[in-house]
N, C-alpha and C positions, 0 to 999 in steps of 0.2 A: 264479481270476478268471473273472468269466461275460462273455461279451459278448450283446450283439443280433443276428441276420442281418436279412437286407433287408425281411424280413415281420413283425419284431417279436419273432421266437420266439429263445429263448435258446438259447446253445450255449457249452461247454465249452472252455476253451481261455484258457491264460498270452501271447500271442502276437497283438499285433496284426497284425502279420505277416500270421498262419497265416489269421485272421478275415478281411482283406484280400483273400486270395491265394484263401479259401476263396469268400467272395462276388462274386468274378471267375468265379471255375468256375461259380458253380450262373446266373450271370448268361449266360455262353456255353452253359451247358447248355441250358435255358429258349427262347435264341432262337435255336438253333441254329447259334452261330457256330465257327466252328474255337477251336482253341485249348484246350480245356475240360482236357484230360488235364494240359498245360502246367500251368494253373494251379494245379488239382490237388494235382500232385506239389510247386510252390511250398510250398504248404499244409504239406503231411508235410513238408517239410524243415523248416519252420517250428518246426514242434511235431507230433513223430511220434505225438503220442496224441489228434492232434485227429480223430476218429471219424467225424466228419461228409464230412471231406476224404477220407477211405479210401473214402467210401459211394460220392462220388460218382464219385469214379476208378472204382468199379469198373462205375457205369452209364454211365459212357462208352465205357469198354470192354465193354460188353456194347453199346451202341449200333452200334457197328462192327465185333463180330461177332466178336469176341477173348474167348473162352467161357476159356477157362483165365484171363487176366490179369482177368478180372474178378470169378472165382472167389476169386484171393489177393488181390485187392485187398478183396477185401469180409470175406476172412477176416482180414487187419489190421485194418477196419472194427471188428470181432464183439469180437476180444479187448481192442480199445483202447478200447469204451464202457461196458467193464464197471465200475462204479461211479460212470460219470455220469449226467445226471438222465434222470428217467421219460421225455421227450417225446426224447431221440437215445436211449436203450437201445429207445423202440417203432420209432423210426423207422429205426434201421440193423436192425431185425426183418422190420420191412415190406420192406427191401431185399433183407435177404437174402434173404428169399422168391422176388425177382422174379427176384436174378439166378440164384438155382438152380431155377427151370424151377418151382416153387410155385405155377400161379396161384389153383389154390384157396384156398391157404392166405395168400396175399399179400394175395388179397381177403378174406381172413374178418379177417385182421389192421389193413387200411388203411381198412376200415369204424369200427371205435371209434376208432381212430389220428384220423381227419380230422375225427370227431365233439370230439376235444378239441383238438384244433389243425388247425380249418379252411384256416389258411394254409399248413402246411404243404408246399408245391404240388412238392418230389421225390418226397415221398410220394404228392400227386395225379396226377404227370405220369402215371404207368405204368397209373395207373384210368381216364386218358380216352385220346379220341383211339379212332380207328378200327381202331388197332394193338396199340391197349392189352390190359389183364384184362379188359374186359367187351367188348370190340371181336371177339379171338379166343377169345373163350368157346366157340364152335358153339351158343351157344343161339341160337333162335326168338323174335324178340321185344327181341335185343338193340340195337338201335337207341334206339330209345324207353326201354331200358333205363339205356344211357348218359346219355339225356337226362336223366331223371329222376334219376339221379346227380348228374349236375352241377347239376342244378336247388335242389338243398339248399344250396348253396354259396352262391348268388345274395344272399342279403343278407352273408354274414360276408365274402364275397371282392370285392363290389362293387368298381369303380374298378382294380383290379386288372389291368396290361396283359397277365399268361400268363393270369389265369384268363378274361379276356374272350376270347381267342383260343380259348381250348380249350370254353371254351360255344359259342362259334359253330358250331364244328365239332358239336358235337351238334344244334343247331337247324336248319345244314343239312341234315342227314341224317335229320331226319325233318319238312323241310318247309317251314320256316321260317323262308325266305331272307331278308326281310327285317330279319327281326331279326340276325340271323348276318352280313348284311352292315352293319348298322350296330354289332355289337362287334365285329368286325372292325377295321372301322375306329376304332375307339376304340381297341384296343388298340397299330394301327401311328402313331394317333398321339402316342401313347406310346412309344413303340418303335420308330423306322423300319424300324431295321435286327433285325426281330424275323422272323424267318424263317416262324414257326409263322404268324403275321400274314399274311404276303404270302400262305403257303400258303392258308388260308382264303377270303380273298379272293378267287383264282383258284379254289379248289370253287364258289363262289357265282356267278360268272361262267358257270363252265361250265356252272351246274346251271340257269342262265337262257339258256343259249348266247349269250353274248353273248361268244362267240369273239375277236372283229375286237378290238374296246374291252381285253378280257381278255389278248389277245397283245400289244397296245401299253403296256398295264401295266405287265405283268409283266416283259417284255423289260427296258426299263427298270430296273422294280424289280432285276433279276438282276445288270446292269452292273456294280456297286460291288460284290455278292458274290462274297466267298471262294470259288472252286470244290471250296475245302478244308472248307467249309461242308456239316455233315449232310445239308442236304435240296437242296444243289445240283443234284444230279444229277435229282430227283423235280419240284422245280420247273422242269428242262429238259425234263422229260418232255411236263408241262402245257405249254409254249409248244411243243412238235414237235406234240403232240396238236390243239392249236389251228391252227394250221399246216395238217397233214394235213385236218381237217377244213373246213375253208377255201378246201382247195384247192391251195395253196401245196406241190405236194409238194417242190420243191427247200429250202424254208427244214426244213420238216420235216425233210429227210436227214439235211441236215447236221447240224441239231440233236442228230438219233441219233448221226450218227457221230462227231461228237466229244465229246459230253455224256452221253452214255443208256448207248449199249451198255456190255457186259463191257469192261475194260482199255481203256476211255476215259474211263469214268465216276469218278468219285469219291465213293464214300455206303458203308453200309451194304448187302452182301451182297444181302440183303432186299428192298430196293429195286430193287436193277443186276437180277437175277433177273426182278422181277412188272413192273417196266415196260419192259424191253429184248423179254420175250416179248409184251407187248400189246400194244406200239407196230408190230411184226410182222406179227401179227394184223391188228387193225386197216389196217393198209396195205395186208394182201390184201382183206381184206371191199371197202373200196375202189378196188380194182380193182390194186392193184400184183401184178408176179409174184413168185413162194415163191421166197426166197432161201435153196436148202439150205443154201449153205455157213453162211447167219450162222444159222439152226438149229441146225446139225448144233457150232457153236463155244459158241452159247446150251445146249444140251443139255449140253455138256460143263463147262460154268461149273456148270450145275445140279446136275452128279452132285457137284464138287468143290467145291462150297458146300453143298451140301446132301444129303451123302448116305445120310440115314435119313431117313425119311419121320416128320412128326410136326406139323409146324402146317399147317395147312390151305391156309392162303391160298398159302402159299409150293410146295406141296402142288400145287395146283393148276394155277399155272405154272412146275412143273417138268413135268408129267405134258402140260402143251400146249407144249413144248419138245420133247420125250421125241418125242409124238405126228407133230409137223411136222418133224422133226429123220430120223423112220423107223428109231427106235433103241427096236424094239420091246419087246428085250430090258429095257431101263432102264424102260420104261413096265409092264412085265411086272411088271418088282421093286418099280415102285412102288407098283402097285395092291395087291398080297400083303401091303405092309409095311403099308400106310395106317391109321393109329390118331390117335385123338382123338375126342372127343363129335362131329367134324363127317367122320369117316373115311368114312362114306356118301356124302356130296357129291362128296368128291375120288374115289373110286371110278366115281358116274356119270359126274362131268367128265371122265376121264381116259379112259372107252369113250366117249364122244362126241366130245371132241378125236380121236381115235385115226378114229372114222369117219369126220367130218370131212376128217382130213386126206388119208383114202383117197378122198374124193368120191364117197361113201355118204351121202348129204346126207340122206335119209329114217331110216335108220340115225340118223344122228346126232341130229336133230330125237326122236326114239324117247327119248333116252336124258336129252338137254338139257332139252325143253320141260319136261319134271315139275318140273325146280329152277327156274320162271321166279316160284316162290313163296316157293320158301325159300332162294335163294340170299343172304339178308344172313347164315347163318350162316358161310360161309366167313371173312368179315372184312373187313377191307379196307370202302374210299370206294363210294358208287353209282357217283361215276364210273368207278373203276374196273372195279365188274362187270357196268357196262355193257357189256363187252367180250361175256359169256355173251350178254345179249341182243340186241346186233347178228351176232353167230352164229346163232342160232335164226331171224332174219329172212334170212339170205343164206341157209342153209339150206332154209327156208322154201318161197322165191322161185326158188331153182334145182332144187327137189325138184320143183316144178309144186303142193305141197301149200297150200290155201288154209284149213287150222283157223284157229281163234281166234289174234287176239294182239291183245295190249291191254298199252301201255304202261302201267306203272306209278307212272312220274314226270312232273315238266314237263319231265324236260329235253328240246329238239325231237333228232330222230333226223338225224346228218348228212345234209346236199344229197345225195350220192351214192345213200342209201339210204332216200329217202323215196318 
């Protein structure tokens, strides 16, 4: 027996159940609500050969950083779609790809994959987005690359409440905020409680600094969130960030200290790592003093989440953890290990943080200012590496050096540091 899922596309499976339990998961997966593995596994109880249900357990488990259970999840996936149809045999392909570290091959696979089932959108979520295959590519260029990715999609996916959320995010990022913030809003009002939604939103806000408006929001928006919810922790960041730069540093704190940091926070690895060390940062640029100890605890989350060096973004704020943390040694191993198409950047980053953190500010500026061109290769949001270029301006400013610097974006540069 075939059924539908929620986009039209057919799937495999005796079991309304399974089909039920299956379009709950990829529905929490999507808008990033708790719950997704639950459902999931509803799914395989249902009917253990439904393929699709395997695929997605095991991107959920790779969402939170569980590299083994998402490896057997997906190898149940592999074996249970063999002799179902063409479109779940490509698509638990594509998967498998992503969750075993393939992104070449996931991308060379999820390009004809999407060419014949544009709806597809598990197969799309891992192509877009700033985190994504084409996000942490380390290429030059890939901003507008993503765009243009998703831009194909634009008529077959119209009206579509994840694929409007996930275009936005390419349009802001390379410019075009208006637009971004009007599918944005389309898609949460579709979707209230769509996380990826709220998150967009709050990039567009920040990317116009419209802070004040932006932390009223979102605040709000978070109240009714799960803090068991994916992107919990990342959308606490954005209101502590808004906060900090506001001015506000007590809402900011606390924000951190019960939302953000390590073993407060609740997200993906990934996350609790690049925004516990910005938030950090950014509070020294603005004038707060270097809190070794929550360094020297950040550095230590870092080695034990991440202790091989290998994506960049992640890379990058381990080695500025490492660097302010004075745990030379670890910054040592990091720089020796550093590998990927973007292994150059985190190498510079990682001698500039490091003089930086010695208050070698000319030093550092030395090593910084060269990536104030190519730093979208790292990965990750502007706003986020914004963080590089209000470093190169405090540097800057305390070196006594007055070179060039020329913003790149609209977004205005905090009160503090204007």
């Amino acid at each position: 027996m075939r059924f539908e899922d929620a986009f039209g596309l057919e799937m495999s499976t005796d079991s309304p159940a399974a089909l039920e339990a299956y379009l709950d998961a990829v529905e929490r997966f999507l808008c990033a609500l708790p719950g997704m593995e639950a459902a999931a596994q509803r799914a395989i109880d249902a009917d253990p050969q439904c393929a699709l249900a395997h695929a997605v357990l095991a991107r959920a488990h790779q969402l939170h950083g569980r590299g083994a259970d998402a490896r057997a999840a997906m190898a149940h996936a592999v074996h249970a779609v063999a002799g179902q149809s063409e479109r779940e045999r490509s698509h638990v392909h594509v998967l498998e790809r992503v969750v075993m570290g393939d992104a070449a091959g996931a991308m060379a696979a999820a390009r004809p994959h999407l060419h014949s089932w544009p709806r597809d959108f598990m197969v799309m979520a891992p192509c877009a987005g700033v985190f994504g295959l084409i996000g942490f590519s380390g290429l030059a260029g890939r901003e507008q690359a993503l765009y243009d990715f998703m831009a194909q999609f634009d008529a077959p996916c119209a009206g579509d409440w994840w694929f409007q959320a996930a275009r936005a995010f390419s349009q802001c990022e390379v410019g075009q905020l208006d637009a971004a913030r009007a599918n944005a809003e389309r898609s949460l009002a579709q979707r209230p409680r769509n996380a990826h939604g709220a998150h967009i939103r709050t990039h567009v806000d920040y990317e116009c600094g419209d802070d004040a408006d932006g932390l009223v929001w979102l605040s709000r928006w978070l109240e009714d969130y799960p803090q068991a919810g994916a992107m919990h922790g990342h959308l606490s960041w954005h209101s502590a960030l808004s906060a900090l730069e506001l001015g506000d540093n007590a809402t900011a704190r606390k924000v951190f200290d019960t939302q953000v940091k390590p073993y407060a926070a609740w997200g993906p690895p990934l996350n609790v790592l690049t925004d516990a060390s910005s938030f950090l940062l950014r509070a020294e640029l603005l004038g707060a003093q270097r809190p070794l100890d929550e360094w020297q605890m950040l550095a230590g989350y870092a080695h034990e989440q991440f202790p091989k060096p290998g994506l960049a973004f992640v890379d990058a704020h381990a080695a500025l953890a490492y660097a302010m943390a004075g745990d030379n040694d670890a910054l040592s191993r990091l720089i020796a290990g550093a590998r990927g198409p973007a292994a150059d950047l985190v190498i510079t980053l990682a001698r500039g943080f490091e003089a930086f953190a010695q208050g070698h500010d000319a030093q550092a500026l030395e090593q910084l200012w060269p990536l104030m061109a190519t730093h979208e290769r790292l990965g990750g949001s502007r706003a986020q590496r914004d963080l590089i270029e209000q470093t190169v301006l405090v540097a800057q400013r305390r070196s006594g050096q007055t070179g060039p610097w020329a913003r790149h974006r609209v977004r205005p540069l905090p009160k503090a540091l204007r």
